[in-house]
BAPA-238605 format. One record per residue (C-alpha): x, y, z; residue number from 1; residue in three letters. Coordinates in steps of 0.02 Angstrom, whole numbers, padded with zeros to 5 digits. Layout:
[[X; Y; Z]; NUM; ala]
...
% end
This chain:
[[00000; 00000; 00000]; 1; unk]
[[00066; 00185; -00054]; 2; unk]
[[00079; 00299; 00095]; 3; unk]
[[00122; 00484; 00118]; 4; unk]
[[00182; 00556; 00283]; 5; unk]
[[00148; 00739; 00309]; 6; unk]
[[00109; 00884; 00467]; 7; unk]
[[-00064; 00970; 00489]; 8; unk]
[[-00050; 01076; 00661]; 9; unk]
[[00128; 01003; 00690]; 10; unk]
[[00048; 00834; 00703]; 11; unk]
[[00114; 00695; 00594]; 12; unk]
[[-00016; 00620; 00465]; 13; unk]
[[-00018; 00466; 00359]; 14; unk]
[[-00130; 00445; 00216]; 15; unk]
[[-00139; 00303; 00138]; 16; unk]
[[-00189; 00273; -00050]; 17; unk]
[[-00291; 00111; -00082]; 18; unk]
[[-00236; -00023; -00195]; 19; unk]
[[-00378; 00034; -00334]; 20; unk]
[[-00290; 00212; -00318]; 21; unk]
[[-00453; 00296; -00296]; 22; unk]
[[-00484; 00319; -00111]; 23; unk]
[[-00353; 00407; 00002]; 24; unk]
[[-00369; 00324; 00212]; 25; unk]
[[-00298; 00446; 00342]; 26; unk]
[[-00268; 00396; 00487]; 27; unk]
[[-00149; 00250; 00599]; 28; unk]
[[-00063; 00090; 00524]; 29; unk]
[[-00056; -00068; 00658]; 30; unk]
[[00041; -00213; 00643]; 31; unk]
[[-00013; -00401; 00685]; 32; unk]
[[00039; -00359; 00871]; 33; unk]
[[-00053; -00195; 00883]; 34; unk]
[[00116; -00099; 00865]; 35; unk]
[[00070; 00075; 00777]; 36; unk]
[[00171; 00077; 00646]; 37; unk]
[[00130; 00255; 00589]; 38; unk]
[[00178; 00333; 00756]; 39; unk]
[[00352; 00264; 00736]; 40; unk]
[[00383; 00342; 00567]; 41; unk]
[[00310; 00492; 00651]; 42; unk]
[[00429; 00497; 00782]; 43; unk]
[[00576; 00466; 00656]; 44; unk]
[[00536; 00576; 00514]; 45; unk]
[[00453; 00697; 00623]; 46; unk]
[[00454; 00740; 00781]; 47; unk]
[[00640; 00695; 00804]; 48; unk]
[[00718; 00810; 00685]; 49; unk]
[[00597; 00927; 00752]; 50; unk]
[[00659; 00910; 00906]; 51; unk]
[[00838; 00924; 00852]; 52; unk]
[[00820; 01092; 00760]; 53; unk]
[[00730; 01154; 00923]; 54; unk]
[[00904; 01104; 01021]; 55; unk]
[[00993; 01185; 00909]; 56; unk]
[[00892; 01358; 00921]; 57; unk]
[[00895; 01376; 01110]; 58; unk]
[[01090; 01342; 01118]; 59; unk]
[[01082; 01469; 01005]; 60; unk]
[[00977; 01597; 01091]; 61; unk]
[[01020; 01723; 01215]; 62; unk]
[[01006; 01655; 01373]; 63; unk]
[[01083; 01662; 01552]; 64; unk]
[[01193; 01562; 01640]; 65; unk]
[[01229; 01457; 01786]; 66; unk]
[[01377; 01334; 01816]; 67; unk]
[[01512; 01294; 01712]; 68; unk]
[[01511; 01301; 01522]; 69; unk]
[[01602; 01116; 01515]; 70; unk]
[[01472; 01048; 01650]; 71; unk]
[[01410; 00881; 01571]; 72; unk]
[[01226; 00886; 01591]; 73; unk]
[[01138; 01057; 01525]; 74; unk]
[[00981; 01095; 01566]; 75; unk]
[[00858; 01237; 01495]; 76; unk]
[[00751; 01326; 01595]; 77; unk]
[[00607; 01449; 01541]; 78; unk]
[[00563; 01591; 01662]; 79; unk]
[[00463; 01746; 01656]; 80; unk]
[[00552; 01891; 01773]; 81; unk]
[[00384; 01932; 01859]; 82; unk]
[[00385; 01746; 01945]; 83; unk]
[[00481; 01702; 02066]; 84; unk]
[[00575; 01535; 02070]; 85; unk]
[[00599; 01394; 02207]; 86; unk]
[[00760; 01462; 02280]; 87; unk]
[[00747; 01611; 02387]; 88; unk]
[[00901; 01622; 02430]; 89; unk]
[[01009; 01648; 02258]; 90; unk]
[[01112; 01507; 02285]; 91; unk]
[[01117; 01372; 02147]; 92; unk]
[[01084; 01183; 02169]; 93; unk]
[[01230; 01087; 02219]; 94; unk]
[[01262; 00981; 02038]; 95; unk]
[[01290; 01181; 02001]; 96; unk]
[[01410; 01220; 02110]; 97; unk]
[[01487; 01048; 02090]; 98; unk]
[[01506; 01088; 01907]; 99; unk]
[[01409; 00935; 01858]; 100; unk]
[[01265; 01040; 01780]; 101; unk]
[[01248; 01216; 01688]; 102; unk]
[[01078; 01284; 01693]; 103; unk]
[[01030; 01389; 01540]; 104; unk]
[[00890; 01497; 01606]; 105; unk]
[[00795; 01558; 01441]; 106; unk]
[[00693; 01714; 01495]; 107; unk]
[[00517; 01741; 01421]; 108; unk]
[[00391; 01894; 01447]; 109; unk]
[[00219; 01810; 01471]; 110; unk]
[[00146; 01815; 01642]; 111; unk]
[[00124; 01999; 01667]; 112; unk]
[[00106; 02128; 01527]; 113; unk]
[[00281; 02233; 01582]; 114; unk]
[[00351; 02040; 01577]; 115; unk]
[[00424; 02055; 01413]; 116; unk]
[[00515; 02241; 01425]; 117; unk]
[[00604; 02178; 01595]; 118; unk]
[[00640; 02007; 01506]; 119; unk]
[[00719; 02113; 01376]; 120; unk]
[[00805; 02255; 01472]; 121; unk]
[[00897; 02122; 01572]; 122; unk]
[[00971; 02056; 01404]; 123; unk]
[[01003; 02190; 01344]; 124; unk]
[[01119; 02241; 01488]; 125; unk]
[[01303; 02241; 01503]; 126; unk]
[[01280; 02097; 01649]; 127; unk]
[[01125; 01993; 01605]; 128; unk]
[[01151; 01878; 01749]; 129; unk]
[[01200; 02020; 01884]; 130; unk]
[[01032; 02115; 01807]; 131; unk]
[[00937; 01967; 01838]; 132; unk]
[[00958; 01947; 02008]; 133; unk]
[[00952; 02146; 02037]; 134; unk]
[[00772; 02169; 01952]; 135; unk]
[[00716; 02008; 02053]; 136; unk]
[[00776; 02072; 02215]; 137; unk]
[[00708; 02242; 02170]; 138; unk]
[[00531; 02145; 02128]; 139; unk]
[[00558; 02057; 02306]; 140; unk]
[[00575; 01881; 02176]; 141; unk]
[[00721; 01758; 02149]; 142; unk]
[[00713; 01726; 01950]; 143; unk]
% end
């Protein structure tokens, strides 16, 4: 059976043309064992390379910070600089301070409406990070 794979809504689709050629099936392929076969090309073709170009565009964005830049594990975190976070106190996690793990704090304006000009004023400062915590302390937050 002839197959396309394509994306409505940044889902993965397969139609499926029948053997006549004049009727086109959408939907999910199953094997004998139930497996979904369509939802595995999905994930290959798909939402994998998806995935890897989305990688690739927060390393590359402007964002802040924490631990050292050879730390083996990174992790990205999305926060808005009218919310505070867990820690109070301004002191990072210990895997941080260990070195084990840089933190990559991606800063988004959605929560209030002067979100996004304090998001962007602390980029656009000479010390992003030493902003941050200045404008948090200043808002009586930890970001």
């Amino acid at each position: 059976m002839k197959g396309w794979l394509g994306k409505y809504r940044d889902m993965g689709v397969a139609i499926y043309l029948t053997p006549d050629g004049k009727h086109a099936i959408s939907g999910y392929m199953y094997d004998e064992n139930g497996s979904n076969l369509s939802e595995q090309l999905f994930q290959k073709e798909l939402y994998t390379p998806a995935g890897q170009e989305m990688w690739k565009k927060m390393a590359s964005a402007h964002w802040l910070q924490d631990g050292r830049k050879d730390a083996p594990i990174v992790l990205y975190v999305f926060a808005d600089p009218s919310v505070p976070t867990a820690s109070s106190s301004g002191s990072n996690p210990a895997p941080v301070e260990a070195g084990k793990v840089q933190i990559r704090t991606l800063l988004v304006g959605v929560i209030k409406p002067e979100s996004p000009a304090t998001a962007a004023a602390i980029l656009a400062s000479s010390d992003p990070a030493k902003n941050r915590m200045i404008t948090s302390n200043r808002m009586g937050k930890w970001l």
